[in-house]
LOMAR-579869 format. One record per atom (N, C-alpha, C): residue number from 0; residue in three letters; x, y, z. Coordinates in steps of 0.1 Angstrom, whole numbers, padded with zeros to 4 digits. Layout:
<nodes>
- seq;type;X;Y;Z
- NUM;ALA;X;Y;Z
...
</nodes>
This chain:
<nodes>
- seq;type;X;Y;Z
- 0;UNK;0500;0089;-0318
- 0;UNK;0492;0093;-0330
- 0;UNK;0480;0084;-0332
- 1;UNK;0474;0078;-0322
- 1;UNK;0464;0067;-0323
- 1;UNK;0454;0073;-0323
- 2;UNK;0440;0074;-0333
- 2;UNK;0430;0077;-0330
- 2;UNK;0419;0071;-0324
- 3;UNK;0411;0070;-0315
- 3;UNK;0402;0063;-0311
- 3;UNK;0386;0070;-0314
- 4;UNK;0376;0064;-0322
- 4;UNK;0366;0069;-0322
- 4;UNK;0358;0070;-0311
- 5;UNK;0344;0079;-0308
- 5;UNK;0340;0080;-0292
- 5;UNK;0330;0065;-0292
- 6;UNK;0328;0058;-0303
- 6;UNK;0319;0046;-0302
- 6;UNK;0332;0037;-0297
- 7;UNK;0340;0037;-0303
- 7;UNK;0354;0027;-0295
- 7;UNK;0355;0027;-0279
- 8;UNK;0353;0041;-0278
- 8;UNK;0358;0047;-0260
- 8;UNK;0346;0039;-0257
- 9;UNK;0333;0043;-0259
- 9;UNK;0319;0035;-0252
- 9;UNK;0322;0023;-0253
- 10;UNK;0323;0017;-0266
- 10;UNK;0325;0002;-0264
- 10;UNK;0332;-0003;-0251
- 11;UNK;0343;0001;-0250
- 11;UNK;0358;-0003;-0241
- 11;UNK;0351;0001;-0225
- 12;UNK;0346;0014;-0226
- 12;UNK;0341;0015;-0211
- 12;UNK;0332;0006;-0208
- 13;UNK;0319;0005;-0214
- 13;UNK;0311;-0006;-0213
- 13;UNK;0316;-0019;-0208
- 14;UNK;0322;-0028;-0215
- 14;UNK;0332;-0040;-0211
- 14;UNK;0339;-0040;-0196
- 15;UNK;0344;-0027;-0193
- 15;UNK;0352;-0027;-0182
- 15;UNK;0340;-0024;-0171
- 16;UNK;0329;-0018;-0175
- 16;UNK;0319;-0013;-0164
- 16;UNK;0315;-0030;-0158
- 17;UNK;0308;-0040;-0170
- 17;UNK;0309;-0054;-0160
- 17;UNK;0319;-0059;-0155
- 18;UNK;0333;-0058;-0156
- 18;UNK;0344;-0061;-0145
- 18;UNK;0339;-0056;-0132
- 19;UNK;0343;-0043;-0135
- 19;UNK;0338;-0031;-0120
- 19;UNK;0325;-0037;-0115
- 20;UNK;0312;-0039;-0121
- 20;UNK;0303;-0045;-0111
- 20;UNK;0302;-0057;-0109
- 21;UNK;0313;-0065;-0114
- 21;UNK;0315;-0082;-0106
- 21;UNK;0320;-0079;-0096
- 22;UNK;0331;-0068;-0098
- 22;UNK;0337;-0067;-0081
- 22;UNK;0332;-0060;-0072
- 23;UNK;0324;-0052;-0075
- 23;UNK;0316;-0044;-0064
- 23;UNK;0306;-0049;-0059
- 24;UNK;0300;-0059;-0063
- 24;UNK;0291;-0073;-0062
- 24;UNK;0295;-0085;-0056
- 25;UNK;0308;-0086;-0058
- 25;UNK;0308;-0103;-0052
- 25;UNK;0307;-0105;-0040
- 26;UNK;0305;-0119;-0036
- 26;UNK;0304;-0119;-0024
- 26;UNK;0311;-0119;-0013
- 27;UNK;0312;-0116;-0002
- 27;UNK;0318;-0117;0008
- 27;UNK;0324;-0126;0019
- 28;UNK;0332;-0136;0016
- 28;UNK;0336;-0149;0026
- 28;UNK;0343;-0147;0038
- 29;UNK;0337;-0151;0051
- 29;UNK;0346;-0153;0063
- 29;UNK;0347;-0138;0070
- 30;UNK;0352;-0136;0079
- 30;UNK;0347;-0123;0088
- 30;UNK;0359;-0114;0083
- 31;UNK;0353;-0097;0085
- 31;UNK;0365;-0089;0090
- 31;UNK;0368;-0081;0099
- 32;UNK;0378;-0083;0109
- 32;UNK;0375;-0079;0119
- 32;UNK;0379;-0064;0123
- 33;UNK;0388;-0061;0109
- 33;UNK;0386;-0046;0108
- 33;UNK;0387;-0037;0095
- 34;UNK;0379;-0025;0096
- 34;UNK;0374;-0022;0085
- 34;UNK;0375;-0007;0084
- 35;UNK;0381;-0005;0075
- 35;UNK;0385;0013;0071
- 35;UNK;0376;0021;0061
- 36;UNK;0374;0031;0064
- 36;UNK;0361;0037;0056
- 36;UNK;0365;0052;0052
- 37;UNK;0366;0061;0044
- 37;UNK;0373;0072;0037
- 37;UNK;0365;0074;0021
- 38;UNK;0365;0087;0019
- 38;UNK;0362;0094;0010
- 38;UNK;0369;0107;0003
- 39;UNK;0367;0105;-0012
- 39;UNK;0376;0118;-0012
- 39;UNK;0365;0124;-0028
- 40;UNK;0363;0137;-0028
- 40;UNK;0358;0146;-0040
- 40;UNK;0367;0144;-0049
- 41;UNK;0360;0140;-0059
- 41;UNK;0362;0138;-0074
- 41;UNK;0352;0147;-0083
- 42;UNK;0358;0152;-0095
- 42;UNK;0348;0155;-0105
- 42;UNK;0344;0144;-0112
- 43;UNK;0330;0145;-0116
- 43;UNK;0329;0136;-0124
- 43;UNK;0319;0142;-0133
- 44;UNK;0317;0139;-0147
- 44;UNK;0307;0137;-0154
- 44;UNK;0294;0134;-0152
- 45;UNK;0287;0144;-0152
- 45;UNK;0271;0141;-0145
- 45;UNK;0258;0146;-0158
- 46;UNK;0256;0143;-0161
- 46;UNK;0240;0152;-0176
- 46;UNK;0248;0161;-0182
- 47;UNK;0261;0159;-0189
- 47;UNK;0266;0170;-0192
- 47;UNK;0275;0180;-0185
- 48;UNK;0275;0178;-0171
- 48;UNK;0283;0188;-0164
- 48;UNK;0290;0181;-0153
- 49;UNK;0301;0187;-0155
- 49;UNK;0313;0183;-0146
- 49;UNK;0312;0189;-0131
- 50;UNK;0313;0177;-0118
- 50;UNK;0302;0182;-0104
- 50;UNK;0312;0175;-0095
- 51;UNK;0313;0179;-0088
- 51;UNK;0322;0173;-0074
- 51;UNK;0319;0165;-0069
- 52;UNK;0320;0149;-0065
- 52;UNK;0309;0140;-0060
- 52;UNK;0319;0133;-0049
- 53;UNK;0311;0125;-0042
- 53;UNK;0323;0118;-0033
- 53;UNK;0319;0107;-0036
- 54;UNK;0337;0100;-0038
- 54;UNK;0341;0087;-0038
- 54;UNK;0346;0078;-0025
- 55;UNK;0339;0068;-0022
- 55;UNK;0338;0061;-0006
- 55;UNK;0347;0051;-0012
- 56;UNK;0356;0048;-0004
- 56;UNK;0359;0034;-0004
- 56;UNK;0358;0030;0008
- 57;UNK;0360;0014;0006
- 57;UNK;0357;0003;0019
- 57;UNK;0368;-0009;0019
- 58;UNK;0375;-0001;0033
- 58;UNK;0392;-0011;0026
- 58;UNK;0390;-0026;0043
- 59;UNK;0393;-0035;0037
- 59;UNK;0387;-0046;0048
- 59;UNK;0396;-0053;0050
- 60;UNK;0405;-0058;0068
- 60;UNK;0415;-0065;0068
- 60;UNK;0406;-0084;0070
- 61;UNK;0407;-0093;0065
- 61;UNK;0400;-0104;0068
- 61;UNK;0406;-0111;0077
- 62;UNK;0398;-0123;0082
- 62;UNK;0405;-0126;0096
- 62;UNK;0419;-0138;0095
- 63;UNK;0421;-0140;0079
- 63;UNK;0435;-0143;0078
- 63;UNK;0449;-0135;0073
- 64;UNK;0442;-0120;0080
- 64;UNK;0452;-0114;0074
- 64;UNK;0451;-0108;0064
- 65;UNK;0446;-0110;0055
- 65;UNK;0446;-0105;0037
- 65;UNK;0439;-0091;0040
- 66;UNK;0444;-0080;0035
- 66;UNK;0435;-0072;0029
- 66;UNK;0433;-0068;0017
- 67;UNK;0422;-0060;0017
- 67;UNK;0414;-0063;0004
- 67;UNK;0402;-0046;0001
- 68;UNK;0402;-0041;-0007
- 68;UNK;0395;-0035;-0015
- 68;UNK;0377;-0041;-0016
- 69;UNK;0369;-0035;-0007
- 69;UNK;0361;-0041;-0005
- 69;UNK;0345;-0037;-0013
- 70;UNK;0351;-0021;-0013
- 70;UNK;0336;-0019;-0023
- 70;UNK;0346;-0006;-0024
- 71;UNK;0337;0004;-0038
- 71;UNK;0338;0015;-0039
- 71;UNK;0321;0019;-0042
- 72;UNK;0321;0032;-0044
- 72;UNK;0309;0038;-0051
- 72;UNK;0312;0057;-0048
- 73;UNK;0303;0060;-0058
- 73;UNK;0301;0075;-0055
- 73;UNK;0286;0077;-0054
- 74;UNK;0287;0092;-0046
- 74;UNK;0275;0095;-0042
- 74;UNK;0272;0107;-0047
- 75;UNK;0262;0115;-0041
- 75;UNK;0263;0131;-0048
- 75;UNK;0267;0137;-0034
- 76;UNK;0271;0135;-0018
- 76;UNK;0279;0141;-0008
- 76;UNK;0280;0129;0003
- 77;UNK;0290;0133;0009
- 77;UNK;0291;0124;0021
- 77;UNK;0278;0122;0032
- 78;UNK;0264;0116;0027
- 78;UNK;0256;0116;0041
- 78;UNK;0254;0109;0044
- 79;UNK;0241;0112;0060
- 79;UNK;0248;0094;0068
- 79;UNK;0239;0083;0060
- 80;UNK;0227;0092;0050
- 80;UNK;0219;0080;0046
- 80;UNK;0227;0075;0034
- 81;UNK;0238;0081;0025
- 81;UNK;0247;0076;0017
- 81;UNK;0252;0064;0023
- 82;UNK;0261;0071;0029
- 82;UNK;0271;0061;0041
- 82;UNK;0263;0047;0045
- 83;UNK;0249;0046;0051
- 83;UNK;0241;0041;0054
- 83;UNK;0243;0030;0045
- 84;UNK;0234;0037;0031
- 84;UNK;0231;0028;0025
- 84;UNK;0245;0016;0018
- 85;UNK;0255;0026;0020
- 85;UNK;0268;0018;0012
- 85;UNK;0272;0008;0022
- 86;UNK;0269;0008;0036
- 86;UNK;0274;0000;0047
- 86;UNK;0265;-0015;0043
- 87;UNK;0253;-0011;0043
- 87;UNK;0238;-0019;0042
- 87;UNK;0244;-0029;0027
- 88;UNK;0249;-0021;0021
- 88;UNK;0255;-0029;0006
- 88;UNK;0264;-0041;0013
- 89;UNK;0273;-0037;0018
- 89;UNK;0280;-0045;0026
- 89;UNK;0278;-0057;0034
- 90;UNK;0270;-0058;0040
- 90;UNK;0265;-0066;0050
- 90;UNK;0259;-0073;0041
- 91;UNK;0248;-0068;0031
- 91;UNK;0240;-0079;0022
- 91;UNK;0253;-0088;0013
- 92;UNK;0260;-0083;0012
- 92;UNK;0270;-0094;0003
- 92;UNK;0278;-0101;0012
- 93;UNK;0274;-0103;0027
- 93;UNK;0285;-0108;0040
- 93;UNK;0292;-0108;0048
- 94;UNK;0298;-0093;0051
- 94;UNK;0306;-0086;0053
- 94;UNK;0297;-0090;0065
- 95;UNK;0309;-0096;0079
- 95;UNK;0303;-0103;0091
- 95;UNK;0315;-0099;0100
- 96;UNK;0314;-0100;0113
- 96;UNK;0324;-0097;0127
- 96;UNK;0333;-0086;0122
- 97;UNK;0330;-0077;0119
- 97;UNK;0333;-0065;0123
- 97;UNK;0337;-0057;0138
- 98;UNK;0350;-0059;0144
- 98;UNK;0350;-0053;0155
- 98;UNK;0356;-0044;0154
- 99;UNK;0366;-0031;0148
- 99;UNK;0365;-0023;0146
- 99;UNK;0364;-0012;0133
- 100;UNK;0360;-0004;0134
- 100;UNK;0359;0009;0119
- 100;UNK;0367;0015;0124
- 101;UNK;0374;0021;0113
- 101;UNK;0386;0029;0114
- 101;UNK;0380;0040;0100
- 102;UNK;0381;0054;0103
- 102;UNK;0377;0066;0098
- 102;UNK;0380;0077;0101
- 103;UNK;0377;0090;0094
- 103;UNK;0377;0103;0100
- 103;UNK;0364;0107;0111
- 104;UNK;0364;0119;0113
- 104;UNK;0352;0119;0119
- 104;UNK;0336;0124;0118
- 105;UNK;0332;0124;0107
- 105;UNK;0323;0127;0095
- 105;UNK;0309;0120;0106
- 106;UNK;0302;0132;0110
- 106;UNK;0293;0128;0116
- 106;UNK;0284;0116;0110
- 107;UNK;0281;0118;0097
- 107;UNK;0272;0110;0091
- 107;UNK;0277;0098;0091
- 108;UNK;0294;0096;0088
- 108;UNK;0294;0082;0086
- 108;UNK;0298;0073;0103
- 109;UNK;0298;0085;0108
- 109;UNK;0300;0076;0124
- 109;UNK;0283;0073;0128
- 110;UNK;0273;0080;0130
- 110;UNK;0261;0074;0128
- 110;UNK;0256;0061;0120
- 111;UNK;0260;0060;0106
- 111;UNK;0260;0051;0100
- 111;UNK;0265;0036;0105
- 112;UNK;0277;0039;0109
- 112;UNK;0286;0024;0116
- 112;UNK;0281;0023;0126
- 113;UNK;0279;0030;0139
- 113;UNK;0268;0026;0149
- 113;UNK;0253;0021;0145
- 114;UNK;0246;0020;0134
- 114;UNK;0235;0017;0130
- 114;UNK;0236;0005;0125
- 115;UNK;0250;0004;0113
- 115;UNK;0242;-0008;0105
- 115;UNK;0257;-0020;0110
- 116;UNK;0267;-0013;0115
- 116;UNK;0277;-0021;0118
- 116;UNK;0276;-0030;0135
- 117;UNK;0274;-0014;0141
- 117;UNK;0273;-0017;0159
- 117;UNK;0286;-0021;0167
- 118;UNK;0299;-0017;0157
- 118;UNK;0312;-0015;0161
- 118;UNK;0314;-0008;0169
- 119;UNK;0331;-0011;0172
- 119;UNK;0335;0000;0181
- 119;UNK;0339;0007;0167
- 120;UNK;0347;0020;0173
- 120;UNK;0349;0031;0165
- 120;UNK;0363;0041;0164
- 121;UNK;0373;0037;0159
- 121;UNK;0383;0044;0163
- 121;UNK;0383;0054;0150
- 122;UNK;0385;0068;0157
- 122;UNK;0384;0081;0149
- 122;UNK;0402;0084;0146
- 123;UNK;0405;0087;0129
- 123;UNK;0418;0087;0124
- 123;UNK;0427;0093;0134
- 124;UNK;0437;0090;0140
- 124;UNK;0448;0096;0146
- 124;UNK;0452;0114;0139
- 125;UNK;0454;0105;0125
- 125;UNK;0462;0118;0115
- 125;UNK;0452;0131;0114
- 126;UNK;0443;0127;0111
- 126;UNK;0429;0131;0110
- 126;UNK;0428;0145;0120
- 127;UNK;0429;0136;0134
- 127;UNK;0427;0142;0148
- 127;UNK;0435;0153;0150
- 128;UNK;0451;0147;0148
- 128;UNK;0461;0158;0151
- 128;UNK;0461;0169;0141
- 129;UNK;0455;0167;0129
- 129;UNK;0454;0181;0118
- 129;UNK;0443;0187;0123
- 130;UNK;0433;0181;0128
- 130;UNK;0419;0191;0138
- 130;UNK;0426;0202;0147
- 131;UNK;0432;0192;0158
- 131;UNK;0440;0200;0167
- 131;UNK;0448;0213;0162
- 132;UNK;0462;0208;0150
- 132;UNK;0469;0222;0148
- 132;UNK;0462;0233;0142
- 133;UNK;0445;0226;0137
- 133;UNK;0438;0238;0131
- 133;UNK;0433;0251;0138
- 134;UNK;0434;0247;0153
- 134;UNK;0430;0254;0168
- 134;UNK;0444;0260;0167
- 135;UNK;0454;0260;0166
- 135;UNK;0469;0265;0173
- 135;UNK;0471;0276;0160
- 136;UNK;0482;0289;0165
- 136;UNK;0492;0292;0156
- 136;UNK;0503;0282;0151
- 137;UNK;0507;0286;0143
- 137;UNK;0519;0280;0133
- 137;UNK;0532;0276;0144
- 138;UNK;0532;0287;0152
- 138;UNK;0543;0286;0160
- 138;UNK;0545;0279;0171
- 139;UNK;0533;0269;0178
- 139;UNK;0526;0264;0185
- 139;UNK;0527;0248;0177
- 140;UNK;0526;0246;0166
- 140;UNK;0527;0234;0164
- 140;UNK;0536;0223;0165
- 141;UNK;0543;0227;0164
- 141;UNK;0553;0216;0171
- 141;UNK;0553;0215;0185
- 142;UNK;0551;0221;0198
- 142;UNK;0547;0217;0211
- 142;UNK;0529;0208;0210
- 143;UNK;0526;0213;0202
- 143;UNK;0508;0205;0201
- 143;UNK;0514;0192;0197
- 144;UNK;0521;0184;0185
- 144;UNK;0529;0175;0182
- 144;UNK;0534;0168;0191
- 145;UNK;0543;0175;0201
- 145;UNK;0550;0167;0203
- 145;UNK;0541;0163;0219
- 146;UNK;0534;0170;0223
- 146;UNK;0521;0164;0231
- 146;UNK;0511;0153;0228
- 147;UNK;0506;0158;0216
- 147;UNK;0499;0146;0214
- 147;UNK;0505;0131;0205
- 148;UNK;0516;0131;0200
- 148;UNK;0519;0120;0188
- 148;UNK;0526;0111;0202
- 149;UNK;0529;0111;0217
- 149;UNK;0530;0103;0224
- 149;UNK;0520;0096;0223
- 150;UNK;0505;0099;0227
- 150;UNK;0495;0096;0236
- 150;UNK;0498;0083;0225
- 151;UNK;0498;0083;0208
- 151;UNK;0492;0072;0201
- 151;UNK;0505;0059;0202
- 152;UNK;0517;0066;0209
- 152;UNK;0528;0059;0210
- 152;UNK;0532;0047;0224
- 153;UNK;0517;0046;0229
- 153;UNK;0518;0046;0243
- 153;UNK;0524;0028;0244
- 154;UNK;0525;0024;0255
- 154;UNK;0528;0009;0257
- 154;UNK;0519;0003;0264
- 155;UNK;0506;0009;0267
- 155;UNK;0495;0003;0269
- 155;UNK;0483;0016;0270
- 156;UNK;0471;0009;0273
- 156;UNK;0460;0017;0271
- 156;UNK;0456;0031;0287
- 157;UNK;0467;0025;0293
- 157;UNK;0465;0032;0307
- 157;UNK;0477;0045;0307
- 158;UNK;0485;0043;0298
- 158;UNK;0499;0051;0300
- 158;UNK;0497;0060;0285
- 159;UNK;0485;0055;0282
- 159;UNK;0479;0063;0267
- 159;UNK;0472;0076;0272
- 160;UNK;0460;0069;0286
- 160;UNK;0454;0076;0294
- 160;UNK;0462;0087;0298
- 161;UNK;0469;0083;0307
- 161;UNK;0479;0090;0314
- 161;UNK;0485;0102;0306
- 162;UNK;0493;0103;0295
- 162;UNK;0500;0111;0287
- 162;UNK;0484;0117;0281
- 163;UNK;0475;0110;0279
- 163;UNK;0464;0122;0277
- 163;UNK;0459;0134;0285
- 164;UNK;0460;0128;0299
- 164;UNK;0457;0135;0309
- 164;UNK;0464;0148;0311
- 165;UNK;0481;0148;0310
- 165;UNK;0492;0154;0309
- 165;UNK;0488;0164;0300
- 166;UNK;0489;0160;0287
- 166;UNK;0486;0168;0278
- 166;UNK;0473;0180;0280
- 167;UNK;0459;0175;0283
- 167;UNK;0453;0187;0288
- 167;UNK;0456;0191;0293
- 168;UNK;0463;0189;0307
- 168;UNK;0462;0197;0324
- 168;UNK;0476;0208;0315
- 169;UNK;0486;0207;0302
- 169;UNK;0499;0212;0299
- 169;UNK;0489;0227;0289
- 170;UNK;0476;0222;0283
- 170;UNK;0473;0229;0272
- 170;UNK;0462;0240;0279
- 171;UNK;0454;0234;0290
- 171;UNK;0446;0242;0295
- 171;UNK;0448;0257;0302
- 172;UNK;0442;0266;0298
- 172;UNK;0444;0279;0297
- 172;UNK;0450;0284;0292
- 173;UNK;0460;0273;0282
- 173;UNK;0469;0280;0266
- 173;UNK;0460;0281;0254
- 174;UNK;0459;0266;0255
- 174;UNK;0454;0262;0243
- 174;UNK;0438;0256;0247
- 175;UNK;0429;0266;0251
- 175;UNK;0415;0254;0259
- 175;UNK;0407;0246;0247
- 176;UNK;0409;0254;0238
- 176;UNK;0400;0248;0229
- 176;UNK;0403;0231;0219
- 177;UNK;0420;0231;0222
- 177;UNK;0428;0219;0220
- 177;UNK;0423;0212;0232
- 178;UNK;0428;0215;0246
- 178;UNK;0428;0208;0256
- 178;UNK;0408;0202;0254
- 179;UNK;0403;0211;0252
- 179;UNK;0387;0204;0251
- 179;UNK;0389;0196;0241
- 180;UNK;0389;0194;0233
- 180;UNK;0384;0184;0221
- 180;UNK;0394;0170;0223
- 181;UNK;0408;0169;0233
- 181;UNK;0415;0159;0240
- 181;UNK;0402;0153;0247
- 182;UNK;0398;0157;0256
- 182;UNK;0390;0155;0266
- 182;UNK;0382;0148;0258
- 183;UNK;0371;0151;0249
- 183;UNK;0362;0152;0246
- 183;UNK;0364;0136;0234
- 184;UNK;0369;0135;0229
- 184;UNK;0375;0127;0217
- 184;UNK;0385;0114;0225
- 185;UNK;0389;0113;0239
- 185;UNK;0394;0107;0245
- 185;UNK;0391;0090;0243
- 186;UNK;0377;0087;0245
- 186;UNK;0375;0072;0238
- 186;UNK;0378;0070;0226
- 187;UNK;0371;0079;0214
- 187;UNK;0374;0073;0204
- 187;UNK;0386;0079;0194
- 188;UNK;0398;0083;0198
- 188;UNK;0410;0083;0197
- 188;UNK;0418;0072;0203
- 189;UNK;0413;0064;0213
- 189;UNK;0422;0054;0219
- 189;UNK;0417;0041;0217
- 190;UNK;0406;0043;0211
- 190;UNK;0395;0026;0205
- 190;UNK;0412;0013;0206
- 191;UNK;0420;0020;0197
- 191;UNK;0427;0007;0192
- 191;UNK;0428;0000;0201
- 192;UNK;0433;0004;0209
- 192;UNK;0442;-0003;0224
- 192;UNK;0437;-0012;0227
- 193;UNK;0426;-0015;0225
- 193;UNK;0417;-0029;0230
- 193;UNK;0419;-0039;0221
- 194;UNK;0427;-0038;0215
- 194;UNK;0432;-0052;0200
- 194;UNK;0444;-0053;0202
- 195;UNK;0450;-0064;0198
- 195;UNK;0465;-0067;0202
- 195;UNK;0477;-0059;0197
- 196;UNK;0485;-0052;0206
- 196;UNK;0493;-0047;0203
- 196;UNK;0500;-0044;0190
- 197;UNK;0502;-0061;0182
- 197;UNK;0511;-0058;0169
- 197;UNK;0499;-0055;0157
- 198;UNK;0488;-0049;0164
- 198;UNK;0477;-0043;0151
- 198;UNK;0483;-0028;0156
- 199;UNK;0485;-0021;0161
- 199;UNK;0483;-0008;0170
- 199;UNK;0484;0004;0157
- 200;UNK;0498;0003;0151
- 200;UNK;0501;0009;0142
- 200;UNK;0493;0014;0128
- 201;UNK;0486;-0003;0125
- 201;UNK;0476;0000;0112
- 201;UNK;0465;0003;0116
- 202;UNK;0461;0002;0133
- 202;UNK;0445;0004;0131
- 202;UNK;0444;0023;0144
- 203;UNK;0453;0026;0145
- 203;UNK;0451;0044;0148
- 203;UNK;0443;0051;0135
- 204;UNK;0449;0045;0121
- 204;UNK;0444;0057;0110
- 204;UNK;0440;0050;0102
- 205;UNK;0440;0059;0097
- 205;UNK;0428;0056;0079
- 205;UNK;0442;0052;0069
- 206;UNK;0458;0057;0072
- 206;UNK;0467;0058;0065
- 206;UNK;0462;0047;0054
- 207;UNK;0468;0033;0061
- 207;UNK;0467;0022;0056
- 207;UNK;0460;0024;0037
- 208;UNK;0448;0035;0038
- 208;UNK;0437;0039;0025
- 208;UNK;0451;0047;0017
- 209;UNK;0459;0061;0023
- 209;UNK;0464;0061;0015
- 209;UNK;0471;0060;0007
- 210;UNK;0473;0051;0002
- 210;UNK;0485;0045;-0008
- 210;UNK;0475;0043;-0021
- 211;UNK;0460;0038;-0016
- 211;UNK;0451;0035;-0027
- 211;UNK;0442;0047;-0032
- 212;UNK;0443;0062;-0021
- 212;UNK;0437;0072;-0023
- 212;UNK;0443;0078;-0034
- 213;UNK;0463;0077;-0036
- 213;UNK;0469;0086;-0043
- 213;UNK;0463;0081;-0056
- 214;UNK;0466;0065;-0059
- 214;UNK;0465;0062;-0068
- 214;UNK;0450;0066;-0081
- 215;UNK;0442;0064;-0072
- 215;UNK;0429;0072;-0074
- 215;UNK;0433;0083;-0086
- 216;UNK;0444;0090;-0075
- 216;UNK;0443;0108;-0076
- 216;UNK;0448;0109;-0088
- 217;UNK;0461;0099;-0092
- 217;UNK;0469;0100;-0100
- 217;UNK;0463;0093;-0116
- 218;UNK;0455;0083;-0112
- 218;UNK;0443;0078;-0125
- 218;UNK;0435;0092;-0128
- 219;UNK;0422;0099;-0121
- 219;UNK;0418;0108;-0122
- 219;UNK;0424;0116;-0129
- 220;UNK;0437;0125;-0125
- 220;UNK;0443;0137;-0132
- 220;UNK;0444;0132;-0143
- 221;UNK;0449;0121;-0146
- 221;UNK;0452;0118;-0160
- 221;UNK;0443;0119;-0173
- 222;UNK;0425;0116;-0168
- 222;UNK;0419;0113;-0175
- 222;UNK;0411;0129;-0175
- 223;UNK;0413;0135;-0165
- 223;UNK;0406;0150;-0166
- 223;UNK;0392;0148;-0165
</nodes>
């Protein structure tokens, strides 16, 4: 039964808007050596009208381990000069030894990380295999699965190769248009493998983001 006037609401948002830009500001200590990057459409309040915008986050492992929430922002669409400039944000507050990005595959923001980062690049696993079943019938997906979710299971980077190989030479002239984009996506599907084994798991996907994507989801619906 609480009523809140809308000068109360402004007040209260105001206050919390300088939290939000101490933390999207501060600075950046010590290196990270890997760094996750993802976006998801939100409505938001814009001159009066409610507009689809995208929300980036920048989720960062440091090199003792810790991770950490490293910026957010929204834009008015995912482009590479967005992306660009939100990377460029990054670097100016510190953000140093970056050796890998972990992402979907969003042309713009892979141009971006080659530009302002100069990382390697590993493209989402999860990401990849929902590309793939988008190529197949329904009834085909579980043979596509059970093809590809070895390659990311591999015990080294050569027997990753290998089961990749397999997998085309199994899909070609079934499935060509799967079997091409194997081929084709072959480096940057397998980026991880060049970092130590007990990373393998968290650095294939973007997952690691969602736990902090839902939460997002579940703040948002609330507020409408």
């Amino acid at each position: 039964g609480l009523r809140i006037s809308k000068s109360e609401v402004s007040r209260v948002c105001e206050a919390l808007d300088e939290h939000v830009e101490a933390f999207r500001t501060r600075p950046l200590e010590g290196r990270y050596p890997y760094l996750f990057l993802d976006a998801k459409m939100e409505k938001v309040r814009d001159g009066g009208r409610v507009v689809a915008k995208a929300l980036v986050v920048a989720h960062g492992v440091h090199e003792t381990g810790r991770r950490e929430i490293l910026s957010i922002d929204v834009g008015e669409a995912e482009t590479e000069a967005f992306w660009t400039e939100f990377l460029r944000g990054l670097v100016k507050r510190g953000l140093t030894g970056v050796q890998l990005a972990i992402s979907d595959a969003h042309a713009g923001l892979k141009a971006a990380i080659a530009k302002v980062l100069g990382s390697s690049w590993q493209r989402c696993t999860v990401h990849f295999l929902r590309d793939c079943l988008g190529h197949a019938r329904k009834d085909q997906h579980g043979l596509l699965a059970a093809l590809i979710r070895p390659i990311f299971n591999a015990d080294s980077l050569d027997q990753a190769r290998d089961r990749l190989s397999e997998a085309v030479a199994h899909l070609d002239g079934r499935m060509g248009k799967v079997a091409a984009l194997l081929e084709d996506a072959e480096v940057d599907i397998l980026a991880f493998y060049a970092f130590p084994a007990g990373h393998w798991k968290k650095l294939r996907s973007t997952n690691p983001l969602e736990r902090f994507n839902k939460e997002i989801g579940r703040r948002t619906d609330v507020v409408g």
